[in-house]
N, C-alpha and C positions, 0 to 999 in steps of 0.2 A: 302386578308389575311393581317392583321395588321402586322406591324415590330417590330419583337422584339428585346427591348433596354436591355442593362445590367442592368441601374438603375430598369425597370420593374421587372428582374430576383430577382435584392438583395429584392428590396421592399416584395418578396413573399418568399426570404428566412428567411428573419425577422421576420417571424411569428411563425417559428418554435424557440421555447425556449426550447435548449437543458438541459437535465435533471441532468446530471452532470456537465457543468459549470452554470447552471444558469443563463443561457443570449441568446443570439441569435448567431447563429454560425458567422457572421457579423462582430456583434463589439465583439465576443473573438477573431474572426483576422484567425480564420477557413478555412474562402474560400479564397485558395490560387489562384483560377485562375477559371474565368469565357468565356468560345467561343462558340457564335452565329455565325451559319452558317443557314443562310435563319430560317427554324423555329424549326433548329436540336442543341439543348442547351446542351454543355459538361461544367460540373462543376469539380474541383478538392477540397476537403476537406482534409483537413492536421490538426489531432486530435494531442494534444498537451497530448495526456494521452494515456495508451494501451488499445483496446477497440475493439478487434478482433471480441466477442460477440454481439456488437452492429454496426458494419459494416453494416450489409443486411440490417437488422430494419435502418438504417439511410440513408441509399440508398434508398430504398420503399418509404419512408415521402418523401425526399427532392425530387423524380422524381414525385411524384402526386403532391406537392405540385407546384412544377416550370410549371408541366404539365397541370395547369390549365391556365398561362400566356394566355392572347389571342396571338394565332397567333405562339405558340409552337408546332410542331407537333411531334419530340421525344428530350427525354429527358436521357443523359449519366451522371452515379454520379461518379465518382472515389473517395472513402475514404481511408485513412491512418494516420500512426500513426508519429507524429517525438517527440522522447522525449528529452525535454534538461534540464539545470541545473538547480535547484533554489536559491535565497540567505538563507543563513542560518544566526545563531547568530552572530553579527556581531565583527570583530577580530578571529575568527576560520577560517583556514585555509581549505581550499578544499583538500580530502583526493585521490589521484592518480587512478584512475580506477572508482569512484564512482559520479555518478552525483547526487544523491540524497539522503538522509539519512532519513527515516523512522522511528521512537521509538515508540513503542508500550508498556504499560504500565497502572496499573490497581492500585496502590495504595495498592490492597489486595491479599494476595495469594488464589488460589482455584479457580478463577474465568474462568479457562481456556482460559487466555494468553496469556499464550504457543500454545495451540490448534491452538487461530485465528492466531496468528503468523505465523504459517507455514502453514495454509492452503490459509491465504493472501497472502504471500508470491507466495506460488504454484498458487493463484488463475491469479495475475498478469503474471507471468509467461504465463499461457495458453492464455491472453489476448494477450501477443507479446513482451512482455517489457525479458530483460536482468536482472536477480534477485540473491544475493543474501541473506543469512539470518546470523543473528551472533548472538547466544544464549551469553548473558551480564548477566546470573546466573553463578557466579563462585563459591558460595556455593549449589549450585541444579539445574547443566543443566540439561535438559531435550530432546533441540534438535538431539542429537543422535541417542535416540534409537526412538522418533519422525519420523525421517528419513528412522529408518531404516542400521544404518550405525556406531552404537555403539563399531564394533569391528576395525572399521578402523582407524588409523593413516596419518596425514597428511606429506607429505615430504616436505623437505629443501634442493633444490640441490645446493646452496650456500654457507650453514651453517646458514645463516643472518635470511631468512623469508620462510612462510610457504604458500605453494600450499592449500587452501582450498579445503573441499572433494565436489566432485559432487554427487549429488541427485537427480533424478528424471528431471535433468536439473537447481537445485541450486547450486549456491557454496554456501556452508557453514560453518563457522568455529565455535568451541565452545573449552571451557575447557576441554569439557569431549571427546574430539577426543588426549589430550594428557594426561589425567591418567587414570586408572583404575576405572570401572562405582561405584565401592562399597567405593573407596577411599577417606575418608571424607577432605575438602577443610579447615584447622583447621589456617586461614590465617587473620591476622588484618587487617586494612583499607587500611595501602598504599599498601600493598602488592596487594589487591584485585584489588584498581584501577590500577596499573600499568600492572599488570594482562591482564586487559581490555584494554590500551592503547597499548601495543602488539600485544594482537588479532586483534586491527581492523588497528594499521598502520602496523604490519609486517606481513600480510597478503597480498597476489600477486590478486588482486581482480580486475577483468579483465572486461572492459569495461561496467559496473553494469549501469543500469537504474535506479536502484532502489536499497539499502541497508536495508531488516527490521534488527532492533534490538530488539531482546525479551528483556525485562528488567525483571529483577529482580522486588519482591514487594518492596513497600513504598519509601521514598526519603531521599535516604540517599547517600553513599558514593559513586556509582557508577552512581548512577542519574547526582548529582554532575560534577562529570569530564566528565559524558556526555556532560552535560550544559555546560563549561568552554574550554572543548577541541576538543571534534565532531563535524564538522556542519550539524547540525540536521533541516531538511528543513520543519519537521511538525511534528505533535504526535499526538497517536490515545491513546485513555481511552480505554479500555476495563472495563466492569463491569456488576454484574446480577442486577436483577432489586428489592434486596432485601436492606431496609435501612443502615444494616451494612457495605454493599458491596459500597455502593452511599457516603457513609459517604469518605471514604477512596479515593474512584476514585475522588472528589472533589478536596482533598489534592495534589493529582498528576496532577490533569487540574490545579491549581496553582501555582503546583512546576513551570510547564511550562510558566504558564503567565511572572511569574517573572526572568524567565533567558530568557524571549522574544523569544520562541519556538514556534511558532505558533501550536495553538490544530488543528487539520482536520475534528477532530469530537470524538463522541460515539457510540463504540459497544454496544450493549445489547445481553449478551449470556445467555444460559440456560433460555429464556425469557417464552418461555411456554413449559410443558411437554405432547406427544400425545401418548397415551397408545399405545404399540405395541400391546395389544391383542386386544384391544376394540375400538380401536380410541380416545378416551372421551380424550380432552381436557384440562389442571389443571395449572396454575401459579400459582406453587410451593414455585416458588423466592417471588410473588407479582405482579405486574402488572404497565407497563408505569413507571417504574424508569427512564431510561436511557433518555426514550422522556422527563422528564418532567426537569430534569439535561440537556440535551440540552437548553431546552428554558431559562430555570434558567440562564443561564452561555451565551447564544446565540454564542453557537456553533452548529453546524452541528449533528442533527443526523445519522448516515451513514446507520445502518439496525439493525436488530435481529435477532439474530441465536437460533433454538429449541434445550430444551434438549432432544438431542437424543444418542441412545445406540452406535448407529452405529462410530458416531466420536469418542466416546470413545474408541470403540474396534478398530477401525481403525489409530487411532495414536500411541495404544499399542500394533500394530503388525506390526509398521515401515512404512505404506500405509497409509497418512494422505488422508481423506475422496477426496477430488478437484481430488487425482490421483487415488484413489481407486472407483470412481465412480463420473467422469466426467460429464457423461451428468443426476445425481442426482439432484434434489430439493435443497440439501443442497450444493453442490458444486455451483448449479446456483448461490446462495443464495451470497454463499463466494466472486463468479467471479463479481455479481451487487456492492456488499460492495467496490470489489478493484477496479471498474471502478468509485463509488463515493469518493473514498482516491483519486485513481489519478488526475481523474478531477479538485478534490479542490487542489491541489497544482498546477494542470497547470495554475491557474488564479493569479498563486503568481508570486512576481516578478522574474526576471530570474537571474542566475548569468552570469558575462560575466566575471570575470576575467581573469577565463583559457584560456578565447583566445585571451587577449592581450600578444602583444611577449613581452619577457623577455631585457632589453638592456643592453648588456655590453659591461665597458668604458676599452677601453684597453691602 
């Protein structure tokens, strides 16, 4: 029986091109440890994204694939997940409890933004990651009743800042956890942003992996002091695949170019509609928007979500679809979208600041 080397091992794990970095588990720095014991091969994989759904599917590949080695006779995968910070814009300051800041954003209202918002949010979540969500409409939250959680109030055992409410396993904060849902937000520009820079620094936000923020439509005063004061370590477009929709979602992949945000990609929602009585088929919106806006712009297309009934009625009865039917088509759907957002920020650079120590001259 031939002897097996580690360089044999990596050579055969280099052929697997994983799907959400886009490279070979290799040189993304993946395989944290390789032990040959006669012809019994234990590997360790250390995913830099959450990816709980692709665990077994990547154990299965990497043990047939190592198991063809001559001279292997069994083969142990261990996979796991470690998430750490990324750089954001630079001069923004890392915010206390959050390693990563996510903006999700569509240029147009209607697009259901909101929707993907909190069901990516939830979808990550079920992946493994630490999540929470911070609805940035201060003229029309919507994450409340979202949630499910429209009559609750967040506390302040301080006076100073506030407990965000849990959901489902998010924290999350919004405007409309501190006034009344009918109470119209009748506020000019600075008030709104400052608004917003309370929510997300006087918030007690506890060891986040991940932060989405729903944004508000178009680019205006809230995008803004996004760009200027959050560090925002990627941004996702949402939009349908109709020209009005594409026109506007453009605007907003630009806003970001130019405050140096890196885009992650595009959604495409309400992409086809599939008859509940008959099945038949129909793009409604148009067809290949979002794909052909990726290639336009060469960013990432991440997926497309059907228009169906179901998410509708299940975001308007506080059960976004990921938790109200987990093992769904469409929840799969949401859970594939958020292992390709994490993915494409694990390949970004990292941030190290927060762990150099602080010196003081006394």
């Amino acid at each position: 029986m031939a002897e097996v080397s580690r360089e044999s091992v990596e050579a055969k794990l280099k052929e697997y091109n994983d799907p959400y970095l886009d490279k070979d588990l290799v040189s993304a720095k993946a395989i944290k440890d390789i032990k040959i014991d006669g012809g019994a091969v234990s590997i360790d994989v250390v995913l830099g994204f959450p990816a709980k759904g692709y665990f077994d599917t990547l154990s299965a590949t990497l043990s047939e694939l190592v198991g063809a080695v001559d001279g292997v006779s069994g083969v142990t995968v261990n996979v796991s997940s470690k998430i750490a910070s990324h750089k954001a814009q630079k001069g923004v300051e890392q915010i206390p409890g959050i390693k990563n800041v996510i903006a999700v954003a569509s240029g147009k209202g209607g697009v259901g933004k909101s929707t993907t918002s909190v069901n990516l949010a939830l979808a990550l979540l079920a992946e493994g990651a630490t999540v929470g969500i911070l609805d940035a409409d201060i003229y029309g939250p919507s994450q409340p009743r979202m949630l499910g959680v429209n009559k609750e109030r967040p506390e302040s055992p301080d006076g100073k800042t506030l407990e965000p409410i849990n959901s489902y396993g998010l924290q999350a904060m919004s405007i409309g956890f501190l006034v009344d849902e009918d109470t119209p937000m009748i506020w000019r520009g600075p008030m709104v942003t400052q608004a917003l820079n309370q929510l997300i620094n006087d918030t007690k936000w506890t060891d986040l992996d991940y932060l989405i923020i729903d944004l508000p439509p178009g680019t205006g005063d809230i995008q803004l002091t996004l760009a200027q004061r959050v560090p925002v370590s990627g941004a996702l477009i949402v939009t349908t695949p109709q020209d009005i929709a594409l026109l506007d979602a453009r605007k907003a992949l630009k806003m970001f170019e130019k405050v140096e945000v890196p885009v992650l990609g595009v959604i495409e929602n309400m992409s086809i509609h599939i008859c509940s009585e008959c099945g038949h088929e129909e793009h409604i919106f148009g067809q290949g928007g979002g794909m052909n806006m990726s290639e336009q712009y060469a960013v990432d297309f991440l997926g497309s979500l059907p228009l169906d009934i179901a998410i509708r009625k299940d975001t308007d009865e506080g059960k976004p679809t990921v938790v109200a039917d987990p093992e769904g088509r469409i929840a799969e759907i949401y859970r594939e979208i958020s292992r390709r957002v994490s993915g494409k920020l694990s390949t970004q650079a990292k941030e190290y600041a927060s762990k150099f120590p602080n010196i003081v001259i006394s």
